[in-house]
C-alpha positions in Angstrom: 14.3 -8.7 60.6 13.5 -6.6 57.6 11.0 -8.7 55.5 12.3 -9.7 52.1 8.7 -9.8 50.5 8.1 -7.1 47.9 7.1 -4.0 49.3 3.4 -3.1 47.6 3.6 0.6 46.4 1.2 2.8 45.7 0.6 4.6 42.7 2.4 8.6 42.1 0.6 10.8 44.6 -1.4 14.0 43.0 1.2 17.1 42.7 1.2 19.6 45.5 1.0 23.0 44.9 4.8 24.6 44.3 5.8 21.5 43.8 5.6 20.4 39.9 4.8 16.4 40.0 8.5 16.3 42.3 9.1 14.7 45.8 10.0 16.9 48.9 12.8 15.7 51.2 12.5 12.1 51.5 14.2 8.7 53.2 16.4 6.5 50.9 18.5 5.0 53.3 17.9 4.0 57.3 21.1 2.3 59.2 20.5 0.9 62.3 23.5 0.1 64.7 22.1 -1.4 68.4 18.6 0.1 68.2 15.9 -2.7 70.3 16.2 -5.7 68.2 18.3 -4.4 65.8 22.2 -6.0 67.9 24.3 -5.2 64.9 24.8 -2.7 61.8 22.0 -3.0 59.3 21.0 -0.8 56.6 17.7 -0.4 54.8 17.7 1.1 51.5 15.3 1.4 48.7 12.7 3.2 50.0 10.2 4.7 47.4 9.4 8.8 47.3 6.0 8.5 47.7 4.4 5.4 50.1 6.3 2.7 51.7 5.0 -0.3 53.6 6.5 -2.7 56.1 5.8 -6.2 56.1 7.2 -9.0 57.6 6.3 -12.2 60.6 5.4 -11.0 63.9 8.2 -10.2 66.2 10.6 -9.5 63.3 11.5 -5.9 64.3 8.9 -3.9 61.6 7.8 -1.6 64.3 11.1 -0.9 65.4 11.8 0.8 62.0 9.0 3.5 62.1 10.3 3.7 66.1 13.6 4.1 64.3 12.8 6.7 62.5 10.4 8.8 65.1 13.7 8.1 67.2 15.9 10.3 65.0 13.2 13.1 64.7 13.7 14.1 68.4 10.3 12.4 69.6 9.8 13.5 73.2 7.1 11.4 74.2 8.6 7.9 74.5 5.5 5.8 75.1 4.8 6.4 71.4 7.8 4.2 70.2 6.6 2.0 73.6 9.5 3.1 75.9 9.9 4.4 79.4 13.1 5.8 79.5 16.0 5.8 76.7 18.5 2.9 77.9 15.4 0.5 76.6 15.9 1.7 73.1 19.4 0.1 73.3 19.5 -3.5 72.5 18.7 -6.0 75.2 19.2 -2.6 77.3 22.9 -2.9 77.6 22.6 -6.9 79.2 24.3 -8.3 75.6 27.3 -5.9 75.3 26.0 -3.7 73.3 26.6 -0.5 74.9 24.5 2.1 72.7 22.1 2.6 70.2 22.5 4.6 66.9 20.2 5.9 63.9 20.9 7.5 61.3 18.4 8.9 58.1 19.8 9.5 54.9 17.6 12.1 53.1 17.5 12.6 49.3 18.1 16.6 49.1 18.3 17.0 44.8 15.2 19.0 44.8 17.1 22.6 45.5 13.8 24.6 45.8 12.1 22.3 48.1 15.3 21.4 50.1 15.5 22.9 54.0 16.9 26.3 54.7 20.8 26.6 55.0 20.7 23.0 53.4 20.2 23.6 49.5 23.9 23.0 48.5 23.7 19.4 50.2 22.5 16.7 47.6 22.3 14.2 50.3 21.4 14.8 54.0 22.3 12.6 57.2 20.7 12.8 60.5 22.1 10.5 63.8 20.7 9.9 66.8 22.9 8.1 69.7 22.2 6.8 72.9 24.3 5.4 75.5 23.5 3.7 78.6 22.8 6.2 81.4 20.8 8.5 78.9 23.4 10.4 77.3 22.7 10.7 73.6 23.3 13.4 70.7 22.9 14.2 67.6 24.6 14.9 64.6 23.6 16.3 60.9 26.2 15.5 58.1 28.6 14.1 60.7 29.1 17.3 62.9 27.4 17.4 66.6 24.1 19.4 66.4 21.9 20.9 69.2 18.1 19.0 69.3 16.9 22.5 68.4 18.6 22.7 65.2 17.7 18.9 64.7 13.6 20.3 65.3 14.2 23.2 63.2 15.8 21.7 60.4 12.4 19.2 60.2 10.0 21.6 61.0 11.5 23.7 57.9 10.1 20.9 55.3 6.5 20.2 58.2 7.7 17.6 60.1 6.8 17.7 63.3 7.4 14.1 65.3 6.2 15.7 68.6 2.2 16.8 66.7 0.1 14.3 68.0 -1.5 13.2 64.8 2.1 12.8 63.3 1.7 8.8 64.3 -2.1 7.5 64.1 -2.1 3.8 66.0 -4.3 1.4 64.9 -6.5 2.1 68.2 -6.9 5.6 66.9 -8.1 5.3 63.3 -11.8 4.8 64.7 -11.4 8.0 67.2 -10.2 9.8 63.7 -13.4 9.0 62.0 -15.4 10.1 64.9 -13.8 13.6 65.3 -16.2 16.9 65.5 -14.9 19.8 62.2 -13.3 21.8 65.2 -10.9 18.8 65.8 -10.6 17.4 62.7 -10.0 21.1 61.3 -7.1 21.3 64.4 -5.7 17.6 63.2 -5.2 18.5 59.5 -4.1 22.0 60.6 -1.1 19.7 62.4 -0.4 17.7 59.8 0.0 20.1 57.1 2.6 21.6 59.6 0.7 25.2 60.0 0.0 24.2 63.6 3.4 24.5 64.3 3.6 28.3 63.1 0.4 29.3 65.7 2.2 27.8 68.3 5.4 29.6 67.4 3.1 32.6 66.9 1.4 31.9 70.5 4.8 31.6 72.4 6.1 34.7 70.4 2.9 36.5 71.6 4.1 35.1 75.4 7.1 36.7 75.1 6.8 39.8 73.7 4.1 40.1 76.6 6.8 39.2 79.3 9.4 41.7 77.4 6.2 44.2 77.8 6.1 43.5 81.4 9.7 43.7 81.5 9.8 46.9 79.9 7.1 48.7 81.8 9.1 47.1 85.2 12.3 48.9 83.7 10.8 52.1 83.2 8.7 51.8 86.6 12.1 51.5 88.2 13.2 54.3 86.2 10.9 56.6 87.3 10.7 55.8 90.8 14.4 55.2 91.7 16.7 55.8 89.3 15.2 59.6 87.6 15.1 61.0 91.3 18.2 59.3 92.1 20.1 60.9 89.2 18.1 64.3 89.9 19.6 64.2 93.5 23.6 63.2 92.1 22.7 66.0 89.7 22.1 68.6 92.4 24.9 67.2 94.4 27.2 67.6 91.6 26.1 70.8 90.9 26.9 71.5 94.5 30.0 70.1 94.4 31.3 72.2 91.4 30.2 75.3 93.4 32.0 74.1 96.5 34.8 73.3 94.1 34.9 76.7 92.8 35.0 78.5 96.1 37.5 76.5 97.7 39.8 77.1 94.5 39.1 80.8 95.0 39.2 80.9 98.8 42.5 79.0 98.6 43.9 82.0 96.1 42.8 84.3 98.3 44.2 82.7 101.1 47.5 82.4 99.7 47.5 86.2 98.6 47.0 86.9 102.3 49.9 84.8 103.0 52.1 86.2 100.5 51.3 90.2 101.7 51.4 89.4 104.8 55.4 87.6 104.4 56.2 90.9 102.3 54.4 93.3 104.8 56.8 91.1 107.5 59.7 91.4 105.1 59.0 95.1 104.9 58.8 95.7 108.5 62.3 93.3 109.1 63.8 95.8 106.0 62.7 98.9 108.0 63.5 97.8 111.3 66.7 96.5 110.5 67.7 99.9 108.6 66.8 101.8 112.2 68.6 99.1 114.3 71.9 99.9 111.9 71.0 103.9 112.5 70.9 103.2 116.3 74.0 100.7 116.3 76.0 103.7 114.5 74.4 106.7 117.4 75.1 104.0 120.1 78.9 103.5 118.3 78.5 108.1 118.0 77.6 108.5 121.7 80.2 105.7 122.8 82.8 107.4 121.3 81.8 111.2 122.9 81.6 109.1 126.0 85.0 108.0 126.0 86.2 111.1 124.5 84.4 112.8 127.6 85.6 110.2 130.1 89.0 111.4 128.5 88.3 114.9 129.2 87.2 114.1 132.5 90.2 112.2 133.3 92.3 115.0 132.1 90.8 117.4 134.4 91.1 115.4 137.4 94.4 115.1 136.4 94.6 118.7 136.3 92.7 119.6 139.1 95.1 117.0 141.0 97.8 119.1 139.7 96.2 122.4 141.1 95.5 120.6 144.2 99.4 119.6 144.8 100.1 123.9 144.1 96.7 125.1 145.2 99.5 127.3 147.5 101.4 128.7 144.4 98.3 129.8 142.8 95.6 132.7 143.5 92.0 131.6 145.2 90.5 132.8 141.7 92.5 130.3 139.5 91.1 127.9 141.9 87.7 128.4 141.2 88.1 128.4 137.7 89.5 125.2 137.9 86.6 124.0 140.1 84.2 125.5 137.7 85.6 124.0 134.8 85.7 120.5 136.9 82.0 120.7 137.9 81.5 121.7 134.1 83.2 118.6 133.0 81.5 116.0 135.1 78.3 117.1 134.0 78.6 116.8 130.5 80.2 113.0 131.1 76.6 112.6 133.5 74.7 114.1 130.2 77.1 111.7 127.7 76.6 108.7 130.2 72.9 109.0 130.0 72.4 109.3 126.2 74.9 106.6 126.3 72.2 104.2 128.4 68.9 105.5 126.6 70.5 104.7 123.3 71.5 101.5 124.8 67.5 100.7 125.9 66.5 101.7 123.0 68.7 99.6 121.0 67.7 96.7 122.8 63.6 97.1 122.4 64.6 97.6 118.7 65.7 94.3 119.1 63.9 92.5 120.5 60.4 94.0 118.3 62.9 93.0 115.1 63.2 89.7 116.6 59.3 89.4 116.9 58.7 90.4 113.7 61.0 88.1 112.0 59.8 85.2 113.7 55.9 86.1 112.7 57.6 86.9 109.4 59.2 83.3 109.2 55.7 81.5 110.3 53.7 83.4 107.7 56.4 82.1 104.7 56.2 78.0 106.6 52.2 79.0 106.3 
């Protein structure tokens, strides 16, 4: 229970530098809902800007405020607010119906200049903490959900640090305090006054600027060693490429001019060969025509000669002869007609027959 006995204050702290006589960031207001002892909803208020003391019976919750408090400031190390794990910060650890544990802080923020980063237009700032049973807990700043980070950041911003070890100094410590060597009691205020937490931020920026390093020089190693010759080697390829590209587009014009002189050299030839075929087909149609016209002839003559036969005895042995002669004459001009008549006719049909070739080679070059 929060003690009603007056709460004994001190006297103004001394001003701090860039800070005119006025109070940083402080607690006016702590509201505890489920936390350890605290079952239901209670609120704490009045709390002075300077120094505060808790006083009250023994076993009537005072150390539950200041574990209250380290609570909502993200404290990682439980043992410090004399915990294991977070279910026993929740009242009678869930065994009384009470299901979770909330904190929240209510900061006065109505010094602008001294007020966190990103947090100057607030006059008033509230931080809550929530556990559940299981260990699921968040946090929220003015009422919206915010990351622990932000939570750390936003407390680190004005040099609280819950997590420094010389944040909280137990009674069994105040002894090993007065005992400390300059190194460590140089280190202690060096934590307290927050600038501890700026050469650990420095350290672990140092970390990882040395892991980008090692990083980088990894990146370029791989640049030089695989990717640089592999790109050399696409380049020459390319290169290659673009020259086989270009001589396959020239071969293949070539190629097609071929094609296309050889279907006109074929067209030529068919042209030409066609034009002698008609020549031939008219001699052949010439010499057929002095072949029946001699057939005719010879016809006649027989006829005549048949005739002389039947009055061979009216006429003289010198008509005969003439008759004979001009017979003999007769049948060797149709022998002479009837073998122009079958040379025209050979030659007609090899004319043919090569037109024939050439139209068909003419034909595949023009499919080609």
């Amino acid at each position: 229970l929060w003690s009603n006995r007056p709460v004994r204050k001190s006297p103004p702290a001394p001003p701090v530098a860039g800070s005119p006589g006025r109070p940083a960031m402080h607690i006016i207001e702590i509201v505890l809902d489920g936390f350890k002892s605290y079952a239901t909803r209670t609120v704490i208020s009045g709390f002075d800007p300077q120094f505060n003391a808790i006083t009250g019976l023994n076993g009537s919750g005072k150390s539950n405020v200041l574990d209250s408090i380290c609570f909502v400031l993200g404290i990682s190390n439980l043992s410090q607010v004399r915990a294991s794990n977070l279910n026993e910060l929740i009242y009678k650890q869930g065994q009384a119906g009470v299901t979770k544990a909330s904190v929240t802080l209510v900061f006065d923020n109505s010094d602008r200049e001294l007020s966190p980063h990103g947090y100057d237009h607030y006059k008033k700032i509230t931080v809550t903490r929530q556990v559940a049973i299981g260990g699921r807990n968040k946090y929220l700043i003015n009422g919206q959900n915010a990351q622990l980070q932000r939570v750390q950041n936003l407390f680190h911003s004005v040099g609280l640090n819950v997590n420094n070890p010389h944040f909280l100094i137990m009674q069994g410590r105040i002894t090993k305090v007065l005992n400390m060597k300059p190194a460590e009691t140089l280190g202690m205020i060096e934590e307290a006054a927050g600038t501890r937490m700026f050469e650990l931020k420095k350290q672990q920026s140092i970390k990882i600027m040395a892991k980008k390093e090692a990083k980088l020089g990894e990146i370029q190693r791989l640049i030089g060693e695989d990717i640089a010759p592999r790109l050399e080697r696409l380049g020459a390829e390319r290169a290659q490429y673009l020259q086989y590209s270009t001589l396959a587009a020239a071969n293949d014009g070539l190629l097609r001019f071929c094609q296309a002189f050889e279907l006109w050299n074929a067209e030529q030839i068919q042209h030409r060969l066609s034009e002698a075929q008609e020549k031939e087909q008219a001699e052949a149609a010439s010499l057929q025509e002095a072949t029946e016209a001699a057939e005719a002839e010879a016809e006649r003559k027989r006829k005549e000669a048949k005739a002389i036969d039947t009055h061979a005895a009216a006429g003289s042995a010198k008509e005969g002869r003439a008759l004979e002669a001009a017979e003999a004459a007769a049948s060797k001009r149709l022998v002479q007609a009837t073998a122009l008549l079958r040379r025209a006719a050979d030659a007609a049909t090899a004319d043919a027959a090569a037109a024939a070739s050439h139209t068909a080679a003419a034909d595949e070059a023009g499919a080609d």
